[in-house]
C-alpha positions as CSV (number, residue, x, y, z in Angstrom):
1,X,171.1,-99.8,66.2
2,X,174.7,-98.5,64.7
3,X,174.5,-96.5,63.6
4,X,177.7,-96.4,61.5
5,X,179.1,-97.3,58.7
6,X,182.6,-98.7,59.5
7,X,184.9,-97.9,57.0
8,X,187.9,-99.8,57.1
9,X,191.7,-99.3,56.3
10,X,193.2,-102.5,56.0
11,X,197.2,-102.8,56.8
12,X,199.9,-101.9,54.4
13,X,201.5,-104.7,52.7
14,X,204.3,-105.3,54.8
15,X,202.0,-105.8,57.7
16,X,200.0,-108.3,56.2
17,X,202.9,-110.8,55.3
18,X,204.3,-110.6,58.0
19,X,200.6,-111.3,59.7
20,X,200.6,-114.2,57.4
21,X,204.2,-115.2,58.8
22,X,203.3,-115.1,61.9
23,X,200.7,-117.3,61.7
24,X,202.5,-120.4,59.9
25,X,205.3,-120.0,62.5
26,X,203.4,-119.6,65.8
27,X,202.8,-123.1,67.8
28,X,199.4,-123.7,69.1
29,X,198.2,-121.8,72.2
30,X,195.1,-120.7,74.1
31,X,193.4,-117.5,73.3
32,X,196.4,-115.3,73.4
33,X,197.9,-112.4,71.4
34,X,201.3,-113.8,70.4
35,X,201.9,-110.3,68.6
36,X,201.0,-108.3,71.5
37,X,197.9,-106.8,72.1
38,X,197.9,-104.1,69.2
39,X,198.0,-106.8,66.5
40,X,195.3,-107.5,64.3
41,X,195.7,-111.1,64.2
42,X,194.4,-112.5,67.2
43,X,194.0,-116.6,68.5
44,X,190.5,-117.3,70.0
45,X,190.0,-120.7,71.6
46,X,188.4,-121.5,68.2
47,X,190.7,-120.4,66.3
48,X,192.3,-117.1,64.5
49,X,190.9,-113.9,63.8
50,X,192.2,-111.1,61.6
51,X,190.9,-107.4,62.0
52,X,191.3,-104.4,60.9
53,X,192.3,-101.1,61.6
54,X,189.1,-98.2,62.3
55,X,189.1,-94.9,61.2
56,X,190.2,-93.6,64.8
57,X,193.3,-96.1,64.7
58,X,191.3,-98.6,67.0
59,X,190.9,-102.4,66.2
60,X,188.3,-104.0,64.6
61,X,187.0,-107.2,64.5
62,X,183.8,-108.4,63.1
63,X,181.5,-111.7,62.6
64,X,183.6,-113.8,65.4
65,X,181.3,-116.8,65.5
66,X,180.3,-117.2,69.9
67,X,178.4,-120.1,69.2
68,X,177.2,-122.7,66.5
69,X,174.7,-121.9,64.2
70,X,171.1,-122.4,66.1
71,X,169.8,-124.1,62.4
72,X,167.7,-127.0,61.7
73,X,167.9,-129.5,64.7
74,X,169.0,-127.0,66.7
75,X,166.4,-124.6,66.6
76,X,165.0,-123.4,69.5
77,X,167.6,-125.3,71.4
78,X,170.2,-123.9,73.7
79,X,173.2,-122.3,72.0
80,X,176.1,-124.9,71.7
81,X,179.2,-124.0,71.3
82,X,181.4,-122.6,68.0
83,X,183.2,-125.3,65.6
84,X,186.9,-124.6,65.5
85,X,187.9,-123.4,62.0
86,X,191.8,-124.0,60.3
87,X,193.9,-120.8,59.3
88,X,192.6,-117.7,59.9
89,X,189.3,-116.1,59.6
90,X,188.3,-112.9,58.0
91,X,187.0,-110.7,60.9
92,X,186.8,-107.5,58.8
93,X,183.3,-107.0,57.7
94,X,179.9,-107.9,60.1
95,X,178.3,-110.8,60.0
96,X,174.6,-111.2,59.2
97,X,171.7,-109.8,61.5
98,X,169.6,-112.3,63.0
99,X,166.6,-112.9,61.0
100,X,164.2,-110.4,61.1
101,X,161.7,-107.9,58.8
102,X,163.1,-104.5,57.7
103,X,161.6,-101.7,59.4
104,X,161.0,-99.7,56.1
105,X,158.2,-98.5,57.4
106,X,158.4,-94.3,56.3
107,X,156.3,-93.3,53.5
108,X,159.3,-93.2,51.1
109,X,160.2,-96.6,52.2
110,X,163.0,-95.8,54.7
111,X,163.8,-97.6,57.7
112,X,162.2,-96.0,60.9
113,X,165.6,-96.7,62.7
114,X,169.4,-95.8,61.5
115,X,170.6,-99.1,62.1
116,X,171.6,-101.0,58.3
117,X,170.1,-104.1,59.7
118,X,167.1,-102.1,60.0
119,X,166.8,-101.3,56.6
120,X,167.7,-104.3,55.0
121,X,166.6,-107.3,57.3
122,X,167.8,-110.7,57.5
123,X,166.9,-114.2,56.7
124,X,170.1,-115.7,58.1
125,X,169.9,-118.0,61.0
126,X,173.4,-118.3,60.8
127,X,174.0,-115.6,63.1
128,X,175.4,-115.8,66.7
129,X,178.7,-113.7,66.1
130,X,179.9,-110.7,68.1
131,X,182.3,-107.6,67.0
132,X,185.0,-106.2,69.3
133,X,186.8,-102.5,69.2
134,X,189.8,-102.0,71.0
135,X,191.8,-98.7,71.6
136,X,194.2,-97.3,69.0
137,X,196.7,-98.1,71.6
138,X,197.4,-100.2,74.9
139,X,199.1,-99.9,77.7
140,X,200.0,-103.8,78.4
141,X,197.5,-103.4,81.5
142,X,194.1,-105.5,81.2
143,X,191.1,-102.9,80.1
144,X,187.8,-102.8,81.5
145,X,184.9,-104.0,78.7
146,X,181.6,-103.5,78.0
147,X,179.0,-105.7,75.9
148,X,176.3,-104.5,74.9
149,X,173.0,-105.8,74.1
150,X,171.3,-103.9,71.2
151,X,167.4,-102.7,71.4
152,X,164.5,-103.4,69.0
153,X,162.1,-105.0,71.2
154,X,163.7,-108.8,71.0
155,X,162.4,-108.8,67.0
156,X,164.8,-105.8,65.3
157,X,168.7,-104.9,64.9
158,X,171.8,-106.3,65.2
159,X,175.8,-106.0,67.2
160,X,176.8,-104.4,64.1
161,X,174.4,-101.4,64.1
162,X,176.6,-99.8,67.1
163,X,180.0,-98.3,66.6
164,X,182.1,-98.6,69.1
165,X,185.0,-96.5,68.6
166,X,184.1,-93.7,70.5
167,X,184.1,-95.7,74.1
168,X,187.1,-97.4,72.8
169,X,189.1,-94.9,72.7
170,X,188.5,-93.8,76.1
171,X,190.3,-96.7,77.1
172,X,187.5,-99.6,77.0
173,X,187.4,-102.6,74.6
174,X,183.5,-102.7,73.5
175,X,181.7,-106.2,72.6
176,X,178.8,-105.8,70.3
177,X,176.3,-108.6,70.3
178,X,174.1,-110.7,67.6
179,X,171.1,-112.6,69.4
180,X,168.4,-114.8,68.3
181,X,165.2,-112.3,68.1
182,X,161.2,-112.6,68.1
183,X,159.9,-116.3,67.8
184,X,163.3,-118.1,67.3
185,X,164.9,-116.6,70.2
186,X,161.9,-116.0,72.8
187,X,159.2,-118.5,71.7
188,X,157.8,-121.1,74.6
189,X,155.7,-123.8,73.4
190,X,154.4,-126.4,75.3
191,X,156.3,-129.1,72.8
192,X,159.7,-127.1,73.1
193,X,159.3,-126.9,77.0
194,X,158.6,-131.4,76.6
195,X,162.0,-131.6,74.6
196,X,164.0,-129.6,77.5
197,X,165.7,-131.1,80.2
198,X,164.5,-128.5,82.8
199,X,161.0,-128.8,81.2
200,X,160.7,-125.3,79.8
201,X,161.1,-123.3,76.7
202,X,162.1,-119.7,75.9
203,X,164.3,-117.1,76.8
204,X,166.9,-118.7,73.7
205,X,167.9,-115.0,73.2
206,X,168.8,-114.6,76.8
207,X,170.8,-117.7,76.6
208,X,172.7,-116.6,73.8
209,X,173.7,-113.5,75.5
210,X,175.2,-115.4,78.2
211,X,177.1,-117.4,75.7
212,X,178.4,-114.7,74.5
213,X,179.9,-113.1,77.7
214,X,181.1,-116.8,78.3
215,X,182.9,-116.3,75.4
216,X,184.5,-112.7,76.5
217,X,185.5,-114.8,79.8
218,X,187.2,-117.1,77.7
219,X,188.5,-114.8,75.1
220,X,188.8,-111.3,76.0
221,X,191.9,-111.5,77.3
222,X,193.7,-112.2,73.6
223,X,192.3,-108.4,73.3
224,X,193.8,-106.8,75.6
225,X,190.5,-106.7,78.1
226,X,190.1,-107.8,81.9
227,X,187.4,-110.7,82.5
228,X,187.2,-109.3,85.8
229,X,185.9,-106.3,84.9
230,X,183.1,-106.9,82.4
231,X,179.8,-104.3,81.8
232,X,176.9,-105.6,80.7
233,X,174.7,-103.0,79.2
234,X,172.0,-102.3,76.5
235,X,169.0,-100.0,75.7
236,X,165.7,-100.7,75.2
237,X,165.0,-104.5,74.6
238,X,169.0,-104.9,76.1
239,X,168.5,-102.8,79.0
240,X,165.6,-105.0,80.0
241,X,167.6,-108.1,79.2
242,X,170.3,-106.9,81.3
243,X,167.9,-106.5,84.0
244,X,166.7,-110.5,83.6
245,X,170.4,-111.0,83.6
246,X,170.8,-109.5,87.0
247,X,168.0,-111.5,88.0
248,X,169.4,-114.4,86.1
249,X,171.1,-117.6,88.1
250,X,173.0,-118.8,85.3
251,X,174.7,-115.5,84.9
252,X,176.3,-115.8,88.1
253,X,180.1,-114.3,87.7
254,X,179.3,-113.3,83.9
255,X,179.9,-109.8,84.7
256,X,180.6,-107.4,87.7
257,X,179.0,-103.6,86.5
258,X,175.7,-103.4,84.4
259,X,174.3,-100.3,82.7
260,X,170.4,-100.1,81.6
261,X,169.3,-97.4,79.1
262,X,165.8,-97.0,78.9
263,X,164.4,-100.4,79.4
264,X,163.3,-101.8,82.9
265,X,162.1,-105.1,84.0
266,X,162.2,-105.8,87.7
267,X,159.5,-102.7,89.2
268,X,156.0,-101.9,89.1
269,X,155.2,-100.9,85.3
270,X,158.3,-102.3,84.3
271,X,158.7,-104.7,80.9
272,X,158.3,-107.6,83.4
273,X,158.7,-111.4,81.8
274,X,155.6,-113.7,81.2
275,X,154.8,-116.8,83.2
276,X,155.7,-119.9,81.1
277,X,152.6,-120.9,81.2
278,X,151.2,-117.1,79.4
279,X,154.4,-117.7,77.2
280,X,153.4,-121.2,76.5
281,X,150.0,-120.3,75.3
282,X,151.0,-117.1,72.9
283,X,153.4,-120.2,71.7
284,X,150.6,-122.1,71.0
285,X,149.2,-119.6,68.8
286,X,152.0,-118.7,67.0
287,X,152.4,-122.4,66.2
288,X,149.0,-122.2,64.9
289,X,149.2,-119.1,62.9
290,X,152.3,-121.1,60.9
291,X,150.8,-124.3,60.3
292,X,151.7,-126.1,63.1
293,X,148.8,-126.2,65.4
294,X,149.2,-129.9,66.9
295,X,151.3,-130.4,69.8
296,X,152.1,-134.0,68.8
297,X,154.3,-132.5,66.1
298,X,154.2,-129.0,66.7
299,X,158.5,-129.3,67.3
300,X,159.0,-131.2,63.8
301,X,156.5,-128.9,62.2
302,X,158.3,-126.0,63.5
303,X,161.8,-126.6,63.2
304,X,160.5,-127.4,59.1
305,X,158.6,-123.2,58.8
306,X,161.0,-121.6,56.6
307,X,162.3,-118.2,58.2
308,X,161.0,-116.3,56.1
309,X,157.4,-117.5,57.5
310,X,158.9,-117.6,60.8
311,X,159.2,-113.5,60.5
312,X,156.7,-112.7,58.5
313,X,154.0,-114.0,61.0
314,X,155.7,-112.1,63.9
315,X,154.8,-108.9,61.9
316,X,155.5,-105.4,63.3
317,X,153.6,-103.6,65.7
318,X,154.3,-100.5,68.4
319,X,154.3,-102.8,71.3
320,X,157.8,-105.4,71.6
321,X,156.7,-108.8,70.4
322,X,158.7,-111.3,72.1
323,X,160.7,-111.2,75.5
324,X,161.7,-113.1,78.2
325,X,159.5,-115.8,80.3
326,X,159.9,-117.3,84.0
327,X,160.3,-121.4,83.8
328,X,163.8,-122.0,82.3
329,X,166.6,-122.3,84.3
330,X,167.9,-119.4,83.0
331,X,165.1,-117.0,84.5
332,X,163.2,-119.4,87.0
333,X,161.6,-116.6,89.0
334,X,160.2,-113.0,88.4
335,X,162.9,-110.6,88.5
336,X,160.9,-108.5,91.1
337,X,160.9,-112.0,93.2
338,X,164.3,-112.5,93.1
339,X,165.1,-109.1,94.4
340,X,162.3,-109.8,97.0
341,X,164.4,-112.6,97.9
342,X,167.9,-111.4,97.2
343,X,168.5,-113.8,94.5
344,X,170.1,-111.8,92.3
345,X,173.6,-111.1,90.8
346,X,174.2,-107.0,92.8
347,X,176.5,-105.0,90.8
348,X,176.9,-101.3,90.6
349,X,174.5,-100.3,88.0
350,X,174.6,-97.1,86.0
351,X,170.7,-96.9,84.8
352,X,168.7,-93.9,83.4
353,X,166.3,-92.8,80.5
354,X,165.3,-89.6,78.1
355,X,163.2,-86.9,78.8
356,X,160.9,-87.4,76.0
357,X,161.1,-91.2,75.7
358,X,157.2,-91.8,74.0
359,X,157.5,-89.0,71.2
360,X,159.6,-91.5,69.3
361,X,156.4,-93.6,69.4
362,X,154.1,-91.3,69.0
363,X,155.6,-89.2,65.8
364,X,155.5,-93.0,64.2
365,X,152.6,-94.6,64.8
366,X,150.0,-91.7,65.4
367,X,151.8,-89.2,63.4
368,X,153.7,-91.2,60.5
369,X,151.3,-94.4,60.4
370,X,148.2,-93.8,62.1
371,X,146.8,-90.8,59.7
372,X,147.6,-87.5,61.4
373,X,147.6,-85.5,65.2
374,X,145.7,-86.1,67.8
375,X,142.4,-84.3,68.8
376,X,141.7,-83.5,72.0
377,X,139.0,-85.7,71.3
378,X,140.9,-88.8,70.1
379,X,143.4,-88.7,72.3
380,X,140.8,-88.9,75.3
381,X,139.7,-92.0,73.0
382,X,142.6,-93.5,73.0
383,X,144.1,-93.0,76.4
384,X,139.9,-94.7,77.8
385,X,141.0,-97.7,75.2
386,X,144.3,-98.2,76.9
387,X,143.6,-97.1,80.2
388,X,140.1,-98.2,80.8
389,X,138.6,-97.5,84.1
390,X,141.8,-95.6,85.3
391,X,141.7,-93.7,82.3
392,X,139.6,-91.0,83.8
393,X,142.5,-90.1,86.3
394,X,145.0,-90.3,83.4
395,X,143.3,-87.3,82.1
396,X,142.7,-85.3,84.9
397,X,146.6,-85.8,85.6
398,X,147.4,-85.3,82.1
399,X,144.9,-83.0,80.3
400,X,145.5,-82.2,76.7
401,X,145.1,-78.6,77.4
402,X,147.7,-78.8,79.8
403,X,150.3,-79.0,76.9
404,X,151.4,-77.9,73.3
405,X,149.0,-80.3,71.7
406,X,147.3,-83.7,72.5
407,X,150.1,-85.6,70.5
408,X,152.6,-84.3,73.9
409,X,150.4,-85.0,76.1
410,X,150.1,-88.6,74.8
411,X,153.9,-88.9,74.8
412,X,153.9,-87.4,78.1
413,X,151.6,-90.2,79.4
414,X,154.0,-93.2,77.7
415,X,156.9,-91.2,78.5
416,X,156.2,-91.5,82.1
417,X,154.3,-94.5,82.7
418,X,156.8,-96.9,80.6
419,X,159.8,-95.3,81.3
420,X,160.9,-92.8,83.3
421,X,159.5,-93.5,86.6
422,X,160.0,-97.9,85.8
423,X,163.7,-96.3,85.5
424,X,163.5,-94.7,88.9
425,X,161.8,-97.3,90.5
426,X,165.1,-99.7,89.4
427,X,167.6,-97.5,90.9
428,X,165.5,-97.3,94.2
429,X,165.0,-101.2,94.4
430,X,168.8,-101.8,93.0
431,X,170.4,-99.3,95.4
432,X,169.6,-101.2,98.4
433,X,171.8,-103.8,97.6
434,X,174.7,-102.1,95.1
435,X,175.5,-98.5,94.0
436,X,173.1,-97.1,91.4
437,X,174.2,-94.1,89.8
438,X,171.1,-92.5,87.6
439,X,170.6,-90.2,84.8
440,X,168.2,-88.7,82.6
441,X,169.3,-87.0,79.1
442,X,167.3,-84.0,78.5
443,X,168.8,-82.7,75.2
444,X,165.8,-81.2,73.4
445,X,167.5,-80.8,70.0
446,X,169.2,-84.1,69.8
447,X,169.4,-85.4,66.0
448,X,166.1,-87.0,65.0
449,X,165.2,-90.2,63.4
450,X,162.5,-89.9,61.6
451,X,160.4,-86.9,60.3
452,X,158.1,-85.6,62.8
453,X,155.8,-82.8,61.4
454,X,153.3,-82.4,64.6
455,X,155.4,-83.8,67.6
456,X,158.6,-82.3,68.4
457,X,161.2,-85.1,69.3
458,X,163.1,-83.6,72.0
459,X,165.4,-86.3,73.9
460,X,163.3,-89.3,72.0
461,X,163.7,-92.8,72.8
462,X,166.9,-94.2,71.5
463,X,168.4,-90.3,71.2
464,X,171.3,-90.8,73.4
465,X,172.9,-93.7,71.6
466,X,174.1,-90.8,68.8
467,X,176.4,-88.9,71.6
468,X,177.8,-92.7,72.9
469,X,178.3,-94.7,69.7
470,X,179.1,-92.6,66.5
471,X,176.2,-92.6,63.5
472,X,176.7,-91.7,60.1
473,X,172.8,-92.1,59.4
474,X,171.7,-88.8,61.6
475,X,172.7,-85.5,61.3
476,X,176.0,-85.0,62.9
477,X,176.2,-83.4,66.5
478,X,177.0,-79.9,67.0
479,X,180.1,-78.3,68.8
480,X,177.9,-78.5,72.0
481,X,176.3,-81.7,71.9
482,X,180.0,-83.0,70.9
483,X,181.1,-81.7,74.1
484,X,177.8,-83.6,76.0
485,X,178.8,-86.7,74.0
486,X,182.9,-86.3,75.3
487,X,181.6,-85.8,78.8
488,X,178.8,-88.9,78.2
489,X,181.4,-91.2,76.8
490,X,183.9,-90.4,79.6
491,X,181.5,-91.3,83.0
492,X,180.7,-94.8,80.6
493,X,183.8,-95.1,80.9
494,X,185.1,-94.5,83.7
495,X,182.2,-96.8,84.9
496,X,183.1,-99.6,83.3
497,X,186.9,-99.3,84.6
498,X,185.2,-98.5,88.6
499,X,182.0,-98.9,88.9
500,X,181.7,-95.5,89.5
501,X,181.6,-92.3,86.7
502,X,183.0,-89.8,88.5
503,X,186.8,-88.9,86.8
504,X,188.7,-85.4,87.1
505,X,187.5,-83.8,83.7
506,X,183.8,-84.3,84.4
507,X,180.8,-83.1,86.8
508,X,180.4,-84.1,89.8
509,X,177.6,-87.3,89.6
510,X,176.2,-88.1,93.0
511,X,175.6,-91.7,93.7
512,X,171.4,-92.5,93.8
513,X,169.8,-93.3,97.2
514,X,165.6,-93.3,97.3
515,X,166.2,-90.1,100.6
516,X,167.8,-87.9,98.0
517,X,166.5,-89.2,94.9
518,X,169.3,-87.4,93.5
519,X,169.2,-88.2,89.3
520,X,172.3,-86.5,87.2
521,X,170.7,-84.4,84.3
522,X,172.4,-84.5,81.2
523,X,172.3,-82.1,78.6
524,X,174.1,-79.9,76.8
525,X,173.4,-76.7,78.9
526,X,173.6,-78.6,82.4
527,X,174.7,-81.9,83.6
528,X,174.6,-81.8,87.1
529,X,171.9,-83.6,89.5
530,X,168.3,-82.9,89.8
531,X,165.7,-83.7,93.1
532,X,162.7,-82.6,90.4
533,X,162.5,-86.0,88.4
534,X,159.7,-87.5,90.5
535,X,157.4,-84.2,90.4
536,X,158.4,-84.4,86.6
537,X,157.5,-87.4,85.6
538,X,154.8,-87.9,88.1
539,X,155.5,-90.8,89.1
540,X,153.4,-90.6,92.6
541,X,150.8,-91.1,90.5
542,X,152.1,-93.9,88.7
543,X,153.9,-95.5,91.5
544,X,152.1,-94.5,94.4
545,X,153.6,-96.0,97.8
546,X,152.5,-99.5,98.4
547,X,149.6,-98.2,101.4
548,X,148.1,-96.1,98.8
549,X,148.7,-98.0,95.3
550,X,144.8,-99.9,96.1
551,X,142.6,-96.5,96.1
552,X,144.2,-95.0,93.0
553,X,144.1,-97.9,90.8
């Protein structure tokens, strides 16, 4: 989600010829700034890239292809890498957004989320390119760097939705990512998994991921950024990516700090990945919903589906689509395994969630698509239907006249069962092997998304990306929540440069452990920790200990 739109100020004159200059007169090199590393021509090992100058006097740099185009044979095959182009490529304007529907889903027609690939789509396979921002200014010393994963459960949004000039300019170079989504980048099929060498299928988005921060260890350094100190962070769908990347093998060395926002996938609750064999068989039926329902020439048949049926048959829903599966090499084990087993890549995480995650969720599919509030009747309805034969202790814990209306009590439920305490239960497992520092952001008026006439917002899923990555598309942020996003965008920061958030100019942030379950509030009245989240979110009922878990299920 980006919730920006970037508006550019090329270079006077002058600059450009003598960019142009520069270029016929400079002898080949590897990925290197010959200009120093304000310039906004830049050699990749694939060739030049010319930027552009933001609005806060950063450097931009858009569409950088990190791998060939995954098109016709080489659908659902492993990224390969990027042709080398002559001269110089245009890197001032975004590429396309993987292929996906628009989420103009609002009565008017509006997209449900402020990202622009969200409102207009994409049909364009030709996609795997990343963006880069760099600070105004450098000091010659390498800079930390984050890439970030975009949300949209694996099916929605694009690199270019985020701006990020904000964390830039405290001092970090930010690497926006494009990633095959729903069935061309996660879809397992028992044909696809015959073709592979490792004799799986899947996971393609996951793979592109790690090509791209192969291609920040390769490159980053022509930027001005350290390829020893690499983030890797998302929300959402990226935050549980980045979680199957900690558990991945093959990311191994790819990055040394991660940061998950909202989006968990190795505890108890958690968006945990499917066998191959589960994966295989919702492959099957895609296949078959497309045409393609033979397995003798289900990879011919597929690879000939034009994208536009591809998408269309993936739909939209409330619940993510597509994700990752166990099998490939890439993710060979469950990620709750591999931390059983302490196969996993440890780094000091930075991991947290919003207060009011589910309202997002429920303002658009009961409020906005679903025909209206909740009863207290229908909402008992709804939580037996998703519940079943717990559902009777769901409402005794969470009775609707416990709270303003049914519709909070509802987000309450998701709120806590999906997110919050999956969120906690992360920084308890990650903490015994790395420092985990955790938040939750608890700003009650942050800017909305979408109209929500019976269930207040609050801090909504998604709300906190407006006070770390500038968006023209919501109402701007008020003198107070300006100052939350300055202190927000600092401890980012600073995490990405340590591994730890705590600098001069901001609060204290104690580091987690499960004795003092110690979680750093932010808001814009307080930020500071809190020992309450547990009681909160009550999550001993939905992660009871593992000598009780049997008699409350």
């Amino acid at each position: 989600m980006r919730f920006s739109s970037l508006r550019h100020t090329l270079t006077r004159g002058a600059t450009a010829v003598a960019a142009l200059l520069l270029l016929f007169t400079t002898p080949p090199a590897t990925a290197r700034t010959d200009a120093g590393h304000d310039s906004l021509l830049v050699r990749t090992d694939r060739g030049w890239v010319h930027g552009a100058v933001g609005r806060d006097g950063g450097r931009v740099f858009q569409g950088i292809p990190f791998a060939a185009p995954p098109t016709g044979a080489l659908r659902w095959h492993p990224p390969r890498p990027a042709a080398r182009w002559p001269g110089v490529r245009n890197a001032t304007a975004p590429a396309h957004p993987c292929p996906q529907l628009p989420l103009t889903l609002l009565p008017g027609g509006g997209p449900v989320l402020p990202g622009e690939s969200n409102r207009t789509g994409s049909t364009t396979e030709d996609c795997l390119h990343l963006n880069v921002w760099t600070p105004a200014r450098t000091t010659g010393r390498p800079l930390p760097v984050l890439v970030w994963l975009h949300g949209g459960g694996n099916a929605y949004g694009a690199g270019s939705d985020y701006d990020g000039a904000a964390l830039a300019a405290r001092g970090v170079i930010v690497v926006t990512v494009n990633y095959r989504l729903g069935a061309l980048g996660f879809l397992a099929h028992p044909t696809l998994s015959a073709e592979s060498a490792d004799h799986a299928s899947g996971d393609y988005g996951l793979m592109d991921q790690q090509a791209a921060l192969r291609w920040v260890r390769s490159n980053i350094g022509a930027f001005g950024g350290d390829r020893n100190r690499v983030t890797l962070g998302g929300q959402s769908a990226g935050s549980a990516d980045t979680c199957a990347h900690i558990a991945s093998p093959t990311a191994k060395g790819l990055f040394h700090r991660a940061i998950q926002q909202s989006g968990s996938c190795a505890s108890h609750g958690a968006l945990t990945p499917l066998t191959l064999d589960a994966a295989e068989r919702k492959g099957s039926g895609f296949a078959a919903s497309v045409g393609c329902p033979d397995p003798a020439t289900a990879g011919a048949c597929l690879r000939a589906v034009p994208v536009t049926e591809l998408i269309r048959a993936a739909g939209t829903g409330a619940e993510p689509l597509w994700g990752p599966n166990t099998g490939p090499l890439i993710l060979p084990r469950p990620p709750r395994t591999a931390w059983a087993e302490g196969r996993v890549n440890a780094v000091p995480t930075l991991s947290g969630n919003t207060h009011d995650e589910y309202r997002y969720f429920t303002a658009l599919y009961v409020d906005l698509l679903g025909g209206g509030p909740l009863t207290p009747a229908s909402y008992a309805a709804l939580i037996t239907l998703q519940h079943g034969e717990r559902a009777g202790a769901v409402l005794d814990t969470y009775p609707a006249s416990a709270h303003p209306s049914p519709n909070l009590a509802y987000s309450a439920v998701g709120t806590d069962q999906r997110f919050a305490c999956p969120a906690r239960a992360d920084s308890r497992l990650y903490g015994t092997r790395a420092p985990v520092y955790a938040y939750e952001f608890a700003d009650p008026q942050a800017p909305v998304f979408i109209p929500a006439p019976h269930t207040p917002q609050g801090a909504f899923h998604a709300s906190e990306l407006a006070y770390l990555f500038p968006m023209d598309a919501v109402p701007p942020l008020t003198p107070v929540q300006r100052r939350l996003s300055a202190t927000m965008t600092a401890y980012w920061a600073r995490f990405a440069a340590t591994g730890d958030p705590n600098g001069p100019e901001t609060p204290a942030w104690p580091r987690y452990t499960a004795h003092a379950d110690r979680i750093q509030v932010l808001a814009p009245d307080r930020v500071g920790p809190t020992t309450g989240f547990a009681v909160d979110h009550q999550c001993a009922f939905w992660q009871p200990p593992p000598t009780s878990r049997r008699a409350v299920r």
